[in-house]
N, C-alpha and C positions, 0 to 999 in steps of 0.2 A: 250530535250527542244528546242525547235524552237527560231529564231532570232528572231522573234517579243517578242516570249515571253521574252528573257533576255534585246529586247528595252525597255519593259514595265517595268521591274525588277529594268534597269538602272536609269532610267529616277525617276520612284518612288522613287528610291535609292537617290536620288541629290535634288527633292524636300522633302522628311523626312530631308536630312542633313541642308538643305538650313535651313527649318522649324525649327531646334533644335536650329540651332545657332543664327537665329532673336528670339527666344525666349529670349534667355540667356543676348539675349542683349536689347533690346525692349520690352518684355513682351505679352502676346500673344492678348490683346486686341487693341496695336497699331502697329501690321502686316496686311499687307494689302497683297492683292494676289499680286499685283506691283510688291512688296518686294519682294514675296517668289519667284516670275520669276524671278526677275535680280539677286535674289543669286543665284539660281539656272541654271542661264543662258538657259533660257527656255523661249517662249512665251506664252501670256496667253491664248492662243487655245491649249497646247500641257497642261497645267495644268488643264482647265478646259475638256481636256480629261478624266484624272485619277482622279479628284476631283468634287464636287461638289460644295465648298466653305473650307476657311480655318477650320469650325470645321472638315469636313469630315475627313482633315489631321490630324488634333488631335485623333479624332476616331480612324482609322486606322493605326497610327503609332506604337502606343502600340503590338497591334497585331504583325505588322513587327518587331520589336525588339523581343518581347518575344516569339515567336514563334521557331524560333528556341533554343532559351535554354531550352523551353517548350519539346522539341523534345529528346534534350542530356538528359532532367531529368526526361523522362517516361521510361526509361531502366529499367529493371527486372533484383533489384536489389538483392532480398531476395532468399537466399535458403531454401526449408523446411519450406517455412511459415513463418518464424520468425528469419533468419539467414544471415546477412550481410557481406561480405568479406570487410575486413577492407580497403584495397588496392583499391578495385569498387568505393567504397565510397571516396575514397579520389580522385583518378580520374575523378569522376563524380564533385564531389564539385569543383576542381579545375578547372575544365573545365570551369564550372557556374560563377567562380570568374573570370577566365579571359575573359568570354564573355561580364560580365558588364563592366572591366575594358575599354574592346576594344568603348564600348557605354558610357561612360563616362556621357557626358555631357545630353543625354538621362536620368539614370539614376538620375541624381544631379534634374534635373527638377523632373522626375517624384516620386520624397522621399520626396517633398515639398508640400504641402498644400493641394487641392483639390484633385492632380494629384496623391498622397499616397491613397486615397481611390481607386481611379481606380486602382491603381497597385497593391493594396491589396488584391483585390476581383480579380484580376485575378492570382495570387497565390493562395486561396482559393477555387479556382473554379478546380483550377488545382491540388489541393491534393485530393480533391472528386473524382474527376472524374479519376484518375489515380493511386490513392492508395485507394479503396476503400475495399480491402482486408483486409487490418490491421486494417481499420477504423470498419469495419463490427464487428470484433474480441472485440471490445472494452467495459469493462464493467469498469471501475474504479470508484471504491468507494471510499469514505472517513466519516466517520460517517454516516452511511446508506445512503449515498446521491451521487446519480450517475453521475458522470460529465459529461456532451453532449457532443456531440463529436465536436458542433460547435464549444463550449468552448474551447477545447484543439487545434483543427486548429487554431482556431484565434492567440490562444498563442503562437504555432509553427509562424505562421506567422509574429507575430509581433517581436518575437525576432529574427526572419530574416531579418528584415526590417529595424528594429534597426542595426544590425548589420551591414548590406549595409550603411547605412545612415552614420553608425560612419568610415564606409571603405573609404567611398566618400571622406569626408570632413578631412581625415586624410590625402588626396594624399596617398594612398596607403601603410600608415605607412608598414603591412603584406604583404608579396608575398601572392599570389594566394594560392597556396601548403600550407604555416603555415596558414593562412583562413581556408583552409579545416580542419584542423589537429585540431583547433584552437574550428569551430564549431562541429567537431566528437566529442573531448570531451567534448565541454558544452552537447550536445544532450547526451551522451554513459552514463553521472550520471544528465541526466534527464528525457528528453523526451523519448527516444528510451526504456528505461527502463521499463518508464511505460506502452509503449506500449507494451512492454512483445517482444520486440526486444533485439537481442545479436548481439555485433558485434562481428564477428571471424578474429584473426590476422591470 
């Protein structure tokens, strides 16, 4: 990676952070680009470089934060189609728990209001497109009636969401590690079940 490219990296880096924390404190309809330069110590020629205006920033942040968790949580995790190493799996989660952890105050906005649909649908998007193997697999019945598969991401999803949501605003009651432990077994006599997944100790 080239110098300019890590100026670019840095500088986005400081206005997202700048951006999260006038959020938290002002609300995002009275930040003003001003604002986000002088927290960010930046001029508004060097912002209106990487930006277009303050929603651009909102657009794009998302992306920056979840992009890499998005990354740790496309690993190929399954053996045999339908076989999970118990240990992967708790690694992986852990991982995921302490990347939100380290994004905090990202997260806490983005479980809140409007901001939970955008974060919704880009979990969503992201079990499509990256597990669509097990999804493909899927016939589950219940009284001759097939359940969509939308149906069942959504529900994965939302008790992930839930879950974050209750981790947030607990400060961290659970480490990372019992997180993981914590959603393997809610998913290992649920979800994972019905999906005709096994997890292997």
């Amino acid at each position: 990676m080239s110098k300019q490219d890590l100026r670019i990296i840095r500088t986005k880096t400081m206005i997202f952070n700048a951006f999260i924390d006038l959020i938290e404190k002002k609300g995002f309809d009275n930040i003003t680009i001003q604002d986000i330069a002088d927290k960010a110590m930046i001029n508004r020629s060097t912002f209106y470089a990487h930006f277009k205006d303050k929603q651009d920033v909102y657009e794009q942040i998302f992306s920056f934060i979840l992009n890499p968790l998005f990354k740790k949580l496309e690993q190929d995790i399954l053996e045999d189609g339908s076989i999970i190493q118990k240990q992967k799996l708790v690694e992986l989660l852990t991982t995921a728990f302490l990347m939100i952890k380290e994004n905090k105050k990202f997260y806490l906005i983005a479980t809140e209001g409007r901001n939970n649909l955008i974060l919704t649908d880009a979990f969503s998007d992201f079990l499509r497109n990256h597990y669509t193997k097990i999804f493909a697999k899927l016939r589950i019945e219940e009284d001759d009636i097939v359940m969509p598969t939308d149906f069942i991401i959504s529900y994965m999803i939302s008790t992930f969401m839930g879950t974050i949501h209750w981790w947030l605003h607990s400060d961290f009651k659970l480490p990372p590690e019992h997180m993981a432990h914590l959603i393997i077994k809610l998913l290992h006599n649920g979800n994972l079940t019905v999906l005709g997944v096994k997890v292997k100790k």
